[in-house]
N, C-alpha and C positions, 0 to 999 in steps of 0.2 A: 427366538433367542438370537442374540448378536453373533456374527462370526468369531470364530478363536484368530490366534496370531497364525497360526499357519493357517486357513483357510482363507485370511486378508491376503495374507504374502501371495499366496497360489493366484488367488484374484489382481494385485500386484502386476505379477510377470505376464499372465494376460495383457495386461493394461497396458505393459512395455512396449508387445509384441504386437498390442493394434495399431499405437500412436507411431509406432517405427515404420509399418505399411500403413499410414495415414500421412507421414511428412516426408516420403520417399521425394516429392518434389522440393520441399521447404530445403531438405539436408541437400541437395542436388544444387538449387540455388544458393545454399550458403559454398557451397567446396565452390560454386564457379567465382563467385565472388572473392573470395581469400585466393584464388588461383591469381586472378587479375592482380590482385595488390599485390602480389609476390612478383608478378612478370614484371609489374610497373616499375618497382625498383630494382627488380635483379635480370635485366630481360635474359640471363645467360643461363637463366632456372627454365626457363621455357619448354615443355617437355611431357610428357604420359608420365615418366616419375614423378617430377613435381606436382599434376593433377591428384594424381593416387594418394600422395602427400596431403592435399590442401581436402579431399572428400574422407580420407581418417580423422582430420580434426573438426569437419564436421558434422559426424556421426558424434563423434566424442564430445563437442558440443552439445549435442541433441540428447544425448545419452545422461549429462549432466542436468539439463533443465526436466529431462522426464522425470529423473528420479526424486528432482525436489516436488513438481506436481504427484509421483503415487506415492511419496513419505505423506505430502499432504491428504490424498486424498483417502490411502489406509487410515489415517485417524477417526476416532469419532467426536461429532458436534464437543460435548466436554470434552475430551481430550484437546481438542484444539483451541477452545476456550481459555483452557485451565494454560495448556504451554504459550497465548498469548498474554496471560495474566502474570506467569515468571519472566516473560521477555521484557514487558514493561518495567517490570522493578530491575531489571537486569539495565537495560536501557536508562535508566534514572540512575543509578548508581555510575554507569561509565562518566556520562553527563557531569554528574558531582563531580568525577576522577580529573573530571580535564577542564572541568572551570566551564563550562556549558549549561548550567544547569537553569537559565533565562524561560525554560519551555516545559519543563518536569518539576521546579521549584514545587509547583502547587498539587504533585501527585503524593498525597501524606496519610490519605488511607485506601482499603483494599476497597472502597468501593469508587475511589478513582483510577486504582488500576483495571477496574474492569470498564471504567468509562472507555479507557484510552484503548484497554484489549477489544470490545465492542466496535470499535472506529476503525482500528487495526483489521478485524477482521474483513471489513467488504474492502478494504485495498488489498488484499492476498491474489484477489484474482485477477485482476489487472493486471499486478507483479507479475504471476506467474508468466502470463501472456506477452509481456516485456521481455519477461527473462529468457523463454523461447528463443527471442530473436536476438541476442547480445551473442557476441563472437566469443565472449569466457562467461557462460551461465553461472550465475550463486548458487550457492546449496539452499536449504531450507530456512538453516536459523539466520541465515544474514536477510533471507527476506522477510523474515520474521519479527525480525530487528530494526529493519528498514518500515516497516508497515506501522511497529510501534510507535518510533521516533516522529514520523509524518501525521500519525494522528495524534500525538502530545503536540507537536506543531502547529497542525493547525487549531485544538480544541484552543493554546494556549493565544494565539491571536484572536480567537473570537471573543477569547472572553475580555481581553485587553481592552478591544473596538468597543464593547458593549462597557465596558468601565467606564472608557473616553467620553462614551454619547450622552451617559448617565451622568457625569461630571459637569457638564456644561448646564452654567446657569442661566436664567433667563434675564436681560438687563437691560436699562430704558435709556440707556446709551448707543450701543450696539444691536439690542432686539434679538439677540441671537435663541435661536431656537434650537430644542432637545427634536430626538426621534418621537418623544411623545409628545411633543406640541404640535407637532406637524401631522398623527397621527388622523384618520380617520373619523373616530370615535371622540375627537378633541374638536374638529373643523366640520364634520359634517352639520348641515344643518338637522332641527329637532324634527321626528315626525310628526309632534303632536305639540300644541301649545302647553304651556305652563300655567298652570292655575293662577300665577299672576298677569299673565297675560290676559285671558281668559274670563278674571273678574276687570 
């Protein structure tokens, strides 16, 4: 039987409480690092308060990127399916809003939202691992968001390319050649003769 909402949650706060004693070095290098750019321009911040300072923000940091990884990772397979499948149409609509819509134009039914939420899904995890290291982590649905738009991006350049290569005719001026004239199964030689060859 699948977990309830509290026994995810419980599982959850685990999850916090490893990744926190698991990045104790990562949050250590980001506070030194935000420490330096603070001296650099203020060198009169220089100081054990200003450190203390720059290692809150990032914990607080760290504390934002974990929680978009265990919002994502308490979901399940559909659940996360289904909230990438309202992101896209969520996503397609802004798009519309603001005159952008060059790369969603062609998402018109829900089994193209599920193309794009499919595509979206394997960049989530990358995201996450990005987002770890950003000095102001996103929450979940901007990466959610971000993952949609990138896979309407690119599904909608592939298919442009593959339009473009399709369009080009063949012509005794120029010669120019498609992807399938140049193909394999167009140039290789035959394995066997042809019966007119043959007689």
């Amino acid at each position: 039987a699948a977990p309830d909402k509290a026994t995810r949650s419980h599982q959850n706060f685990d999850d916090v409480k490893e990744i926190n004693t698991m990045n104790k070095t990562a949050i250590m290098s980001q506070a030194w690092s935000l420490y330096r750019q603070t001296v650099t321009e203020y060198p009169e911040t220089r100081s054990r308060a200003q450190f203390a300072i720059c290692l809150k923000e990032a914990h607080r940091a760290a504390r934002a990127a974990q929680t978009a990884r265990c919002e994502w990772d308490a979901m399940t397979g559909e659940e996360k399916y289904s909230a990438l499948i309202r992101m896209t149409w969520t996503m397609k609509h802004r798009a519309e809003a603001q005159g952008r819509d060059m790369d969603t134009d062609w998402i018109v039914t829900q089994d193209d939202a599920q193309t794009v939420a499919s595509d979206a899904y394997c960049r989530i995890f990358a995201a996450m691992d990005r987002n770890e290291q950003r000095e102001e982590p996103r929450p979940l649905a901007y990466l959610m968001l971000s993952a949609c738009a990138q896979a309407a991006h690119s599904i909608s350049r592939a298919e442009r390319r593959h339009a473009n290569a399709c369009r080009q005719i063949v012509t005794d001026e120029d010669q120019t050649q498609t992807v399938i004239d140049i193909s394999a199964s167009v140039t290789a030689e035959p394995i066997t003769q042809g019966p007119e060859a043959a007689a």
